[in-house]
VEXLOKE-734280 format. One record per atom (N, C-alpha, C, CB): residue in three letters; atom name; x, y, z. Coordinates in steps of 0.02 Angstrom, whole numbers, padded with zeros to 5 digits, always signed. Atoms other than C-alpha are relative to their C-alpha. Glycine has a CB too. Example, Ala and Ser with C-alpha at 12.3 -4.5 7.8 and 13.67 -1.06 7.14 Angstrom:
REM residues 2
R rest atom   east  north     up
R  ala    N +00045 -00059 +00000
R  ala   CA +00615 -00225 +00390
R  ala    C +00045 +00060 +00000
R  ala   CB -00050 +00001 +00062
R  ser    N -00042 -00059 -00003
R  ser   CA +00684 -00053 +00357
R  ser    C -00039 +00055 +00037
R  ser   CB +00020 +00023 -00071
REM end
This chain:
REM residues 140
R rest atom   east  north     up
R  unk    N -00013 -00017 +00069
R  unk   CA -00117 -01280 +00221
R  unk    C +00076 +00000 -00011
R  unk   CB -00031 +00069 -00018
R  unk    N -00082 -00006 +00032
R  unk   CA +00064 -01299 +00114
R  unk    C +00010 +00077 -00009
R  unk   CB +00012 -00043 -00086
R  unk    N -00033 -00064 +00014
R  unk   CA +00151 -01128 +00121
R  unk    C +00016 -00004 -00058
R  unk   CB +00053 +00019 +00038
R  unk    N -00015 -00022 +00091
R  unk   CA +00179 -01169 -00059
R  unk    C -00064 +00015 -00031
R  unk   CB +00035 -00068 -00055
R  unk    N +00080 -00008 +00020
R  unk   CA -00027 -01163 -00076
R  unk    C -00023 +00047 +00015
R  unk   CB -00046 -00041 +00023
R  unk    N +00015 -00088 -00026
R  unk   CA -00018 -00973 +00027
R  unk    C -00011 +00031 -00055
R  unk   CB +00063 +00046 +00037
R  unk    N -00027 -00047 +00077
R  unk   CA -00046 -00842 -00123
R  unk    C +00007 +00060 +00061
R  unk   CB -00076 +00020 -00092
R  unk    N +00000 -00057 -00044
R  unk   CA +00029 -00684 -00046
R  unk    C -00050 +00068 +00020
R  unk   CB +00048 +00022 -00021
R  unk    N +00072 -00043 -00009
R  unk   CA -00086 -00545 +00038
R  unk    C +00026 +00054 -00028
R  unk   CB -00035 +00017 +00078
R  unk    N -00020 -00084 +00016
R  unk   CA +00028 -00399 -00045
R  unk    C -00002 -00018 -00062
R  unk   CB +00076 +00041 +00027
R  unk    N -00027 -00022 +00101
R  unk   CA +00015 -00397 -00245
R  unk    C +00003 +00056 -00047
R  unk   CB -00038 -00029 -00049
R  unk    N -00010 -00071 +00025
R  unk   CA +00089 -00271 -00342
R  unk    C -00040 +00006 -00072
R  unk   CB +00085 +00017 -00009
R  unk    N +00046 -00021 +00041
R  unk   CA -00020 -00175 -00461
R  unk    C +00024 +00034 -00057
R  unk   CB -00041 +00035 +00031
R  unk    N -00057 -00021 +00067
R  unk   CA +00046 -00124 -00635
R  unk    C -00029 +00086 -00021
R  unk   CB -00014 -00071 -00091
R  unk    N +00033 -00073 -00007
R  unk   CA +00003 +00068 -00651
R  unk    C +00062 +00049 -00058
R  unk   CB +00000 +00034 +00107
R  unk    N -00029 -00050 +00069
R  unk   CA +00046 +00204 -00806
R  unk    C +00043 +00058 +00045
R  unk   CB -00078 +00047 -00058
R  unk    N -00057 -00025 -00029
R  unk   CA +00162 +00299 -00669
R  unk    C +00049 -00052 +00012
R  unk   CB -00014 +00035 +00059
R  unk    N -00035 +00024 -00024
R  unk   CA +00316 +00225 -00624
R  unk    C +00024 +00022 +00081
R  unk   CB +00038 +00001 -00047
R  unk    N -00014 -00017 -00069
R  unk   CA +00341 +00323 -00467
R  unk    C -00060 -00003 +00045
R  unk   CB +00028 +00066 +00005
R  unk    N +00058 +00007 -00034
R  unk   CA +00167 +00263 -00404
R  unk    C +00023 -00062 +00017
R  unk   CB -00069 +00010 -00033
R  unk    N -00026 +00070 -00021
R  unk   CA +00199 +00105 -00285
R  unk    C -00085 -00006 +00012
R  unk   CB +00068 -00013 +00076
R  unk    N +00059 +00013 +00009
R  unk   CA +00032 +00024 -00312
R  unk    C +00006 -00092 +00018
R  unk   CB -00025 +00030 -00077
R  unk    N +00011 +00072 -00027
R  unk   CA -00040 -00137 -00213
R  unk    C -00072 -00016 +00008
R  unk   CB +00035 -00011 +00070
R  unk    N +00030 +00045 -00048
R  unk   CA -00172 -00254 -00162
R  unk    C -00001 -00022 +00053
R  unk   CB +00000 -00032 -00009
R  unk    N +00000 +00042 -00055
R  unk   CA -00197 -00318 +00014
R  unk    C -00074 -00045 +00005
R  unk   CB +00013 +00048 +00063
R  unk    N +00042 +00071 +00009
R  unk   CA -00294 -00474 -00004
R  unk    C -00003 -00036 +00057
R  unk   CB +00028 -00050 -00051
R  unk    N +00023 +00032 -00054
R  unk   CA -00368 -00538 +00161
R  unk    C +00026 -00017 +00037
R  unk   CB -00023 -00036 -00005
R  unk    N -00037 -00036 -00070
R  unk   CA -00254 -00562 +00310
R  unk    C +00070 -00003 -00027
R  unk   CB -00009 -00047 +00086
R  unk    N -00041 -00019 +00018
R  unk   CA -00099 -00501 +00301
R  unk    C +00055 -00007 +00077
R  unk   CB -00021 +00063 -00037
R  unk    N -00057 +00033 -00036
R  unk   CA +00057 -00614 +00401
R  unk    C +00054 +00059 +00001
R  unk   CB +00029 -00073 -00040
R  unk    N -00069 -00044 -00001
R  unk   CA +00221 -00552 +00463
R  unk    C +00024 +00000 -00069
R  unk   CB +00062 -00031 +00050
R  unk    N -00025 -00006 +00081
R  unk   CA +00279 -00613 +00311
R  unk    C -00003 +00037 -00051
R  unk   CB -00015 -00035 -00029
R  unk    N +00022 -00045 +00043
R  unk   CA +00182 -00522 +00206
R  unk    C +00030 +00075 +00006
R  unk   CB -00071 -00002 +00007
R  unk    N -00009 -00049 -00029
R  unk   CA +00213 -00370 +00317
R  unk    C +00082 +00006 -00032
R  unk   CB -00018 -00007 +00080
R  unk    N -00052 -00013 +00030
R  unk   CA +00409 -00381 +00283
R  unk    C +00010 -00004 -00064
R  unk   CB +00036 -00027 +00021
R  unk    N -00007 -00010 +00057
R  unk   CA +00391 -00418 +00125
R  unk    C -00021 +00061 -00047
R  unk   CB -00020 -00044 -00013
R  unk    N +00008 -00075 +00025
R  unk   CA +00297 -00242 +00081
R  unk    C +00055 +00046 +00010
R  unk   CB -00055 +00033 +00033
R  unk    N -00043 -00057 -00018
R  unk   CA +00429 -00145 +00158
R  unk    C +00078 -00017 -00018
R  unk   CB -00009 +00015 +00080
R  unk    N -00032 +00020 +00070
R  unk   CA +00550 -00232 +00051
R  unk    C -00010 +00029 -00071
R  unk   CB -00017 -00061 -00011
R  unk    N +00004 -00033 +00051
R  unk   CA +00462 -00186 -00088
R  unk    C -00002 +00066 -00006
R  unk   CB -00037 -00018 -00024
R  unk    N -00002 -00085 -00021
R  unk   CA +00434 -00010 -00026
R  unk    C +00102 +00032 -00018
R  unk   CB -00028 +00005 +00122
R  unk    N -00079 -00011 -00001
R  unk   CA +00632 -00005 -00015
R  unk    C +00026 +00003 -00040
R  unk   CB +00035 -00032 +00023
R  unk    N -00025 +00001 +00084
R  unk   CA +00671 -00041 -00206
R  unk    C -00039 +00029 -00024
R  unk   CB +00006 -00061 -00043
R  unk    N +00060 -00069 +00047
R  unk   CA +00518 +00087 -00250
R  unk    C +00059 +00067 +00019
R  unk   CB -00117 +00022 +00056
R  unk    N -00017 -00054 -00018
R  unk   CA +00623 +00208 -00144
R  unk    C +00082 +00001 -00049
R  unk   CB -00003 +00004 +00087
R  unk    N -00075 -00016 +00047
R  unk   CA +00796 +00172 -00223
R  unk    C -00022 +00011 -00076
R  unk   CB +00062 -00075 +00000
R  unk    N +00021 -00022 +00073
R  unk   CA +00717 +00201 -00402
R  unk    C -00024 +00056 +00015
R  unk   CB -00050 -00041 -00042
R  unk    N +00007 -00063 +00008
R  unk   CA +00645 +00362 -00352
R  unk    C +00002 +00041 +00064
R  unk   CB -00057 +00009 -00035
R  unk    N -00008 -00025 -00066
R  unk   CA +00664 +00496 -00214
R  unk    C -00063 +00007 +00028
R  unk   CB +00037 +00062 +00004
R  unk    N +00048 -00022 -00040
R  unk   CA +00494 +00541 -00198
R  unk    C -00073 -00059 -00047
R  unk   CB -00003 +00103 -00004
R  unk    N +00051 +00033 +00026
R  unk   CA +00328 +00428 -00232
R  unk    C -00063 +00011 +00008
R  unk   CB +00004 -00048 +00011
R  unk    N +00048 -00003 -00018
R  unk   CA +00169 +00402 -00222
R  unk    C -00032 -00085 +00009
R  unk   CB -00029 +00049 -00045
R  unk    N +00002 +00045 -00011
R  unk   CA +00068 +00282 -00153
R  unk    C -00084 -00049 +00008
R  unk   CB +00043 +00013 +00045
R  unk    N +00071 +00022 +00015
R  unk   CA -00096 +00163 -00195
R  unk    C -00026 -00062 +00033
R  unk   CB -00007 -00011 -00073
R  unk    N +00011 +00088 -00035
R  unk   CA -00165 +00029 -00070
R  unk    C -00084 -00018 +00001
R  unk   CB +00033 -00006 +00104
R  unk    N +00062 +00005 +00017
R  unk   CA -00317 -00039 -00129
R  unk    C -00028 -00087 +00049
R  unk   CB +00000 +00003 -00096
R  unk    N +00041 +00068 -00067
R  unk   CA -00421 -00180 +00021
R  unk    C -00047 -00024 -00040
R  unk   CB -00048 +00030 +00085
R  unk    N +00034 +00046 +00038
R  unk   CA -00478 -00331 -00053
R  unk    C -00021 -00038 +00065
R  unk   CB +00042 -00042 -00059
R  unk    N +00015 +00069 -00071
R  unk   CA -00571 -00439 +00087
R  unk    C +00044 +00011 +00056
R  unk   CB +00022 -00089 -00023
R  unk    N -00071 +00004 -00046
R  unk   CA -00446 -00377 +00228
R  unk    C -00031 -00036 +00042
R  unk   CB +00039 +00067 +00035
R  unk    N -00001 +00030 -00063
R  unk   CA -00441 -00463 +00362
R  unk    C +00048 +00016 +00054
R  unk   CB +00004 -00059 -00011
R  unk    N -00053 -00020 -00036
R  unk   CA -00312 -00382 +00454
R  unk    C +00071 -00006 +00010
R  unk   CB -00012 -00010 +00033
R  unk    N -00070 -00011 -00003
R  unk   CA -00115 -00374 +00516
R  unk    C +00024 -00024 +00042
R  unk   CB +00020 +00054 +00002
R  unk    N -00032 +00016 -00078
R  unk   CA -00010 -00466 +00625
R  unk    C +00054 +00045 +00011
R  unk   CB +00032 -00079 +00011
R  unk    N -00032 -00061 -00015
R  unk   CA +00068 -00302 +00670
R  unk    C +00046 -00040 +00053
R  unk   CB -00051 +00068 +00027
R  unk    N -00039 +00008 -00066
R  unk   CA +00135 -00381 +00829
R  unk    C +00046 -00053 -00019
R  unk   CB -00045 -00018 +00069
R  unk    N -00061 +00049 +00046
R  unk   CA +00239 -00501 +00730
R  unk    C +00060 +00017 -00062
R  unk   CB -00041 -00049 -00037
R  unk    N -00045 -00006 +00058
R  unk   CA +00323 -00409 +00626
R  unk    C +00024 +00060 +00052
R  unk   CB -00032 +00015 -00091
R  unk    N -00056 -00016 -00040
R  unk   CA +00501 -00324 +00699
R  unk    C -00026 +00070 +00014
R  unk   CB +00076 -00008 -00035
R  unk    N -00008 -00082 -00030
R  unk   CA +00512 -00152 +00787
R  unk    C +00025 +00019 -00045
R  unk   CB +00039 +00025 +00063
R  unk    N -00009 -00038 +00048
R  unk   CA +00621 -00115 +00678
R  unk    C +00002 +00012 -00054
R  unk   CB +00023 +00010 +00002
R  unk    N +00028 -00024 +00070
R  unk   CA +00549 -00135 +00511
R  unk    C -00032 +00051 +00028
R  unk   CB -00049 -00048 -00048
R  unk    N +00047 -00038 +00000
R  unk   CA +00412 -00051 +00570
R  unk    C -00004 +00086 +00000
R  unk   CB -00024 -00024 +00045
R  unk    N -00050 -00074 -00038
R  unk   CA +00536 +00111 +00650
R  unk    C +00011 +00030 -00075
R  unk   CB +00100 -00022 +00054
R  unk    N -00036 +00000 +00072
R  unk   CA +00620 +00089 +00464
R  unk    C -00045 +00027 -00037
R  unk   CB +00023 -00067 -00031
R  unk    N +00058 -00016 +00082
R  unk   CA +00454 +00084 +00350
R  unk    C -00011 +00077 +00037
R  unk   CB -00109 -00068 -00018
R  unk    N +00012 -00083 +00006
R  unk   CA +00400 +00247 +00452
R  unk    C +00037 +00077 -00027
R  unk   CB -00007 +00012 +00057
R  unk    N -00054 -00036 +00008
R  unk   CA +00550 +00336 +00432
R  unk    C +00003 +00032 -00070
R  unk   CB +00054 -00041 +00014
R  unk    N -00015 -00018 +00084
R  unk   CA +00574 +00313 +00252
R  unk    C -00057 +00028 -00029
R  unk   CB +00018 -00065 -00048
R  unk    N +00050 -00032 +00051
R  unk   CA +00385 +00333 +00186
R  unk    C +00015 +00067 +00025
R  unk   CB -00086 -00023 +00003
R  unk    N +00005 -00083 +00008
R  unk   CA +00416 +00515 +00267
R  unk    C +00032 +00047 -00032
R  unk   CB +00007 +00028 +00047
R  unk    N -00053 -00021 +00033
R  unk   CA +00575 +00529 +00183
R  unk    C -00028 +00012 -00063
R  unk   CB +00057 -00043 +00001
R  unk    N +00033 +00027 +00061
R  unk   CA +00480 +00456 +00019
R  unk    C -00055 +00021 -00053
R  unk   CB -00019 -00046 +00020
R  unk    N +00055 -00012 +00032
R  unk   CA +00300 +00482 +00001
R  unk    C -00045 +00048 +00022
R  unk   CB -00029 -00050 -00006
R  unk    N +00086 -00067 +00001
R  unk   CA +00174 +00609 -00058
R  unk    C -00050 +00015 +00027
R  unk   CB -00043 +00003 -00038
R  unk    N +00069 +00029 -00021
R  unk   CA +00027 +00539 -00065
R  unk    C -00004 -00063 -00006
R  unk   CB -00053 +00023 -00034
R  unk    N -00008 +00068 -00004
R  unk   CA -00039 +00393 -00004
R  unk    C -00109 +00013 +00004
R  unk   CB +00067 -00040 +00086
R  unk    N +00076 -00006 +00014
R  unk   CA -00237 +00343 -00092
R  unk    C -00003 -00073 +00045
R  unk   CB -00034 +00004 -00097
R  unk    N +00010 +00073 -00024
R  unk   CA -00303 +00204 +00006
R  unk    C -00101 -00009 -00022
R  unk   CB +00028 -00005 +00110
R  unk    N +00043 +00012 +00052
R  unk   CA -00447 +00110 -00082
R  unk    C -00053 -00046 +00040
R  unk   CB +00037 -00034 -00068
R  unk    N +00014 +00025 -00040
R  unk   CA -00590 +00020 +00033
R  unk    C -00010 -00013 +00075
R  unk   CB +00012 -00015 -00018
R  unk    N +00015 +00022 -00077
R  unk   CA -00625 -00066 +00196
R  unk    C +00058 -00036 +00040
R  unk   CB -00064 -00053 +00001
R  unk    N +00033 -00040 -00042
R  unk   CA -00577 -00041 +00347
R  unk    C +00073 +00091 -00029
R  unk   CB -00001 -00050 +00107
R  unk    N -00029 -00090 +00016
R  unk   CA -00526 +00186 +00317
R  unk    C +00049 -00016 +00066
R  unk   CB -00075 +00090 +00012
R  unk    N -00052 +00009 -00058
R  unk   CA -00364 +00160 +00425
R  unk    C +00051 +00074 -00005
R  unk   CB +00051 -00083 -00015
R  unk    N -00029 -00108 +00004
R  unk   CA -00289 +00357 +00376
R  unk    C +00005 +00027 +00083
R  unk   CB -00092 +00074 -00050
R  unk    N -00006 -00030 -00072
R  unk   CA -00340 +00411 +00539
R  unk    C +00052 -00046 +00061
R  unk   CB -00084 +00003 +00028
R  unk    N -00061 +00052 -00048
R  unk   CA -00233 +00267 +00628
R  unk    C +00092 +00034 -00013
R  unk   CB -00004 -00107 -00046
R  unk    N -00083 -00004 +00038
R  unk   CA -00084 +00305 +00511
R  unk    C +00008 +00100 +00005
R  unk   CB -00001 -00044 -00120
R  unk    N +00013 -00082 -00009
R  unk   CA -00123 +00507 +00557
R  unk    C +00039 +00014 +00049
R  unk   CB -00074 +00027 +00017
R  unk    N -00006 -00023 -00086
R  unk   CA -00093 +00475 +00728
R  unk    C +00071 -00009 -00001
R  unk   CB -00042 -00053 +00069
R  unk    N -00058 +00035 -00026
R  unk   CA +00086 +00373 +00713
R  unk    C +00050 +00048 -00053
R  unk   CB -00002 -00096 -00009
R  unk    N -00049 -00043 +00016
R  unk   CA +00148 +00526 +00601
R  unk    C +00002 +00071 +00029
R  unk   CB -00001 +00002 -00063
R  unk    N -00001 -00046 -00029
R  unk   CA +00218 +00687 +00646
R  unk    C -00045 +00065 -00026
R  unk   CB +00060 +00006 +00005
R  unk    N +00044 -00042 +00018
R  unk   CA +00086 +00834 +00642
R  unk    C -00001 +00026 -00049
R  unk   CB -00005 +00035 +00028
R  unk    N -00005 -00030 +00067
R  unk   CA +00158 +00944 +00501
R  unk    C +00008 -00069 -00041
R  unk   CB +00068 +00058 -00008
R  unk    N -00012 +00046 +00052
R  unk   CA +00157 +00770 +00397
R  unk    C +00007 +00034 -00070
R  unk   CB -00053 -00050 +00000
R  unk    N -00047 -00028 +00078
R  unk   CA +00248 +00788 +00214
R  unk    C -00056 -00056 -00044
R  unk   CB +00122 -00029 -00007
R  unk    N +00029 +00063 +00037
R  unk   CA +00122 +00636 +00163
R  unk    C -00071 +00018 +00005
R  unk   CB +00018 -00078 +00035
R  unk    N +00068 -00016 +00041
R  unk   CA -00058 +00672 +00084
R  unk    C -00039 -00065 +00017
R  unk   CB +00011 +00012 -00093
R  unk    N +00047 +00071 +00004
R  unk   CA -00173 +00521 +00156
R  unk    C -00069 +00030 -00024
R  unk   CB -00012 -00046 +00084
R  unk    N +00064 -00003 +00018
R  unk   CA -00329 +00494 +00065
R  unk    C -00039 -00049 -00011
R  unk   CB -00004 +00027 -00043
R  unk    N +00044 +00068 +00014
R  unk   CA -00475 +00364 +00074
R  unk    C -00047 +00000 -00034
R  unk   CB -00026 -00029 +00047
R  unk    N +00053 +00017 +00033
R  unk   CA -00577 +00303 -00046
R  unk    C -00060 -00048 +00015
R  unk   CB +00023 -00015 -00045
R  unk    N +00058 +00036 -00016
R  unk   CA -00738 +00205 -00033
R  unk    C +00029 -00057 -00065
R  unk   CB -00085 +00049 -00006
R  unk    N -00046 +00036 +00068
R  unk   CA -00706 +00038 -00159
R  unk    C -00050 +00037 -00040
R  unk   CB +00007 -00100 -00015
R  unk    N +00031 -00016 +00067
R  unk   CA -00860 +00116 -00258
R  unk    C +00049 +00068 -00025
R  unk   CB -00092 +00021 +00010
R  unk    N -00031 -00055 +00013
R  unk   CA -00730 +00274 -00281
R  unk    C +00041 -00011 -00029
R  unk   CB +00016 +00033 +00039
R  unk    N -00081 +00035 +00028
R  unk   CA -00578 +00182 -00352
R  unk    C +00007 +00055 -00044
R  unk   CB +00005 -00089 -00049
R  unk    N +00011 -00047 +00060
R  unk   CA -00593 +00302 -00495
R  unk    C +00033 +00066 +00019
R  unk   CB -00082 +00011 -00017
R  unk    N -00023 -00057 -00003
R  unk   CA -00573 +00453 -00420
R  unk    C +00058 -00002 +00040
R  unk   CB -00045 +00041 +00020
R  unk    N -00064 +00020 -00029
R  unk   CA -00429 +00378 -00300
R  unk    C +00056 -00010 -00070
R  unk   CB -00015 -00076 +00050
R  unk    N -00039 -00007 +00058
R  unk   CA -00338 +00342 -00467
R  unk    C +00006 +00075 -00029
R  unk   CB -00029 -00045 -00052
R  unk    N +00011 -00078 +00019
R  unk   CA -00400 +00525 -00551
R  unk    C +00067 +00038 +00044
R  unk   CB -00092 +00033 +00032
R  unk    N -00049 -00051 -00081
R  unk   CA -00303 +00598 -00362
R  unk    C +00076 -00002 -00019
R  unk   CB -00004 -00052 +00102
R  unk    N -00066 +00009 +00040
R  unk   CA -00133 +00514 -00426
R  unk    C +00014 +00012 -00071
R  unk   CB +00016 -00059 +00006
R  unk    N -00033 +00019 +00068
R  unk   CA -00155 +00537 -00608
R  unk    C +00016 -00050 -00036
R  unk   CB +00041 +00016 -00003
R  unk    N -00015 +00058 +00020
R  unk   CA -00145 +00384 -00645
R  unk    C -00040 -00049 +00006
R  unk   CB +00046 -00016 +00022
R  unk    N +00050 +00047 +00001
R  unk   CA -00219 +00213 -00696
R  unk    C +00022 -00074 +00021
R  unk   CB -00028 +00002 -00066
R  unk    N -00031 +00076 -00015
R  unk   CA -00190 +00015 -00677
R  unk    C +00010 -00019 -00084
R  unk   CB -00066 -00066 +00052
R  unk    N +00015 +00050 +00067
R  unk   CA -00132 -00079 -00824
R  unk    C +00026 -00067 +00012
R  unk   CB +00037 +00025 -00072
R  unk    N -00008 +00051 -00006
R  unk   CA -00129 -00242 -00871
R  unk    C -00074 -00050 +00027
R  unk   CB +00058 +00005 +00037
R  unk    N +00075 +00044 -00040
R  unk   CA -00245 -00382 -00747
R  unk    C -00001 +00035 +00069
R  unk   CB +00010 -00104 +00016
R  unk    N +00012 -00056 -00076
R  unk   CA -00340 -00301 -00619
R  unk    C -00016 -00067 +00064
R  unk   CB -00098 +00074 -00010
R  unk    N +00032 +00079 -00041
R  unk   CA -00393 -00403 -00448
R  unk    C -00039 -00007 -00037
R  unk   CB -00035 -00009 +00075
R  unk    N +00063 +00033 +00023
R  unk   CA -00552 -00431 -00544
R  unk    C +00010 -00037 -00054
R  unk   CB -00052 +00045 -00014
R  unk    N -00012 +00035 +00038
R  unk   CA -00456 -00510 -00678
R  unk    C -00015 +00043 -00065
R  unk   CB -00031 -00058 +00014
R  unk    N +00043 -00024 +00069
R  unk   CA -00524 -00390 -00816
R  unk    C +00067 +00048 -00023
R  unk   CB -00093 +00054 +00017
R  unk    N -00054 -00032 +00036
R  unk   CA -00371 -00299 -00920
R  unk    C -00006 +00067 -00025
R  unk   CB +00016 -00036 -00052
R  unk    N +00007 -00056 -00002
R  unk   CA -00363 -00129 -00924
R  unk    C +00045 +00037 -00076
R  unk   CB +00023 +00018 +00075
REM end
């Protein structure tokens, strides 16, 4: 396939907070992809000190974790602790308990998983909604 024919696995989600960093992960998810979230994570954080955070699994297929640098990875942890609240995660596979383990016990960060039939109340949790086109294409 043409890397110009890739559509990316991270798309950002348009949401009635501004300090909510809200995404898509759309079916496997490259280094590329990988640095490129924690990029965007990085200009969520310079617009606000503290966030929140919405990752909703479309078809995952997984992470080439082992391809993407030590030290993004050192970096993204660092900062979401600096950063974020809460973090709703939306679907398949419930990875909270993974991301439980690689923070420190008293964690400052609120993980919570939703089922996709729950989306609703994962939004409700933040206060907040999507606007605009949703993955399903339907306009909120």
């Amino acid at each position: 396939m043409n890397f110009l024919d890739e559509v990316p696995a991270i798309r950002r989600i348009e949401t009635s907070r501004d300090d909510l960093f809200a995404i898509d992960v759309v079916g496997h998810v490259t280094a590329a992809d990988g640095e490129n979230l924690f990029g965007l994570l990085e200009a969520a954080y310079a617009l606000h000190a503290r966030i929140d955070v919405l990752v909703r699994l479309v078809d995952h297929d997984g992470v080439d974790w082992a391809n993407i640098a030590d030290e993004t990875l050192e970096q993204g942890a660092i900062h979401a602790l600096e950063h974020v609240g809460r973090c709703a995660t939306i679907g398949e596979p419930d990875w909270t308990a993974d991301a439980q383990r690689f923070l420190p016990p008293s964690q400052p960060i609120e993980l919570r998983h939703f089922k996709a039939e729950d989306e609703a109340a994962a939004w409700q949790w933040l206060a907040a909604q999507p606007v605009g086109a949703t993955a399903s294409g339907v306009s909120t």
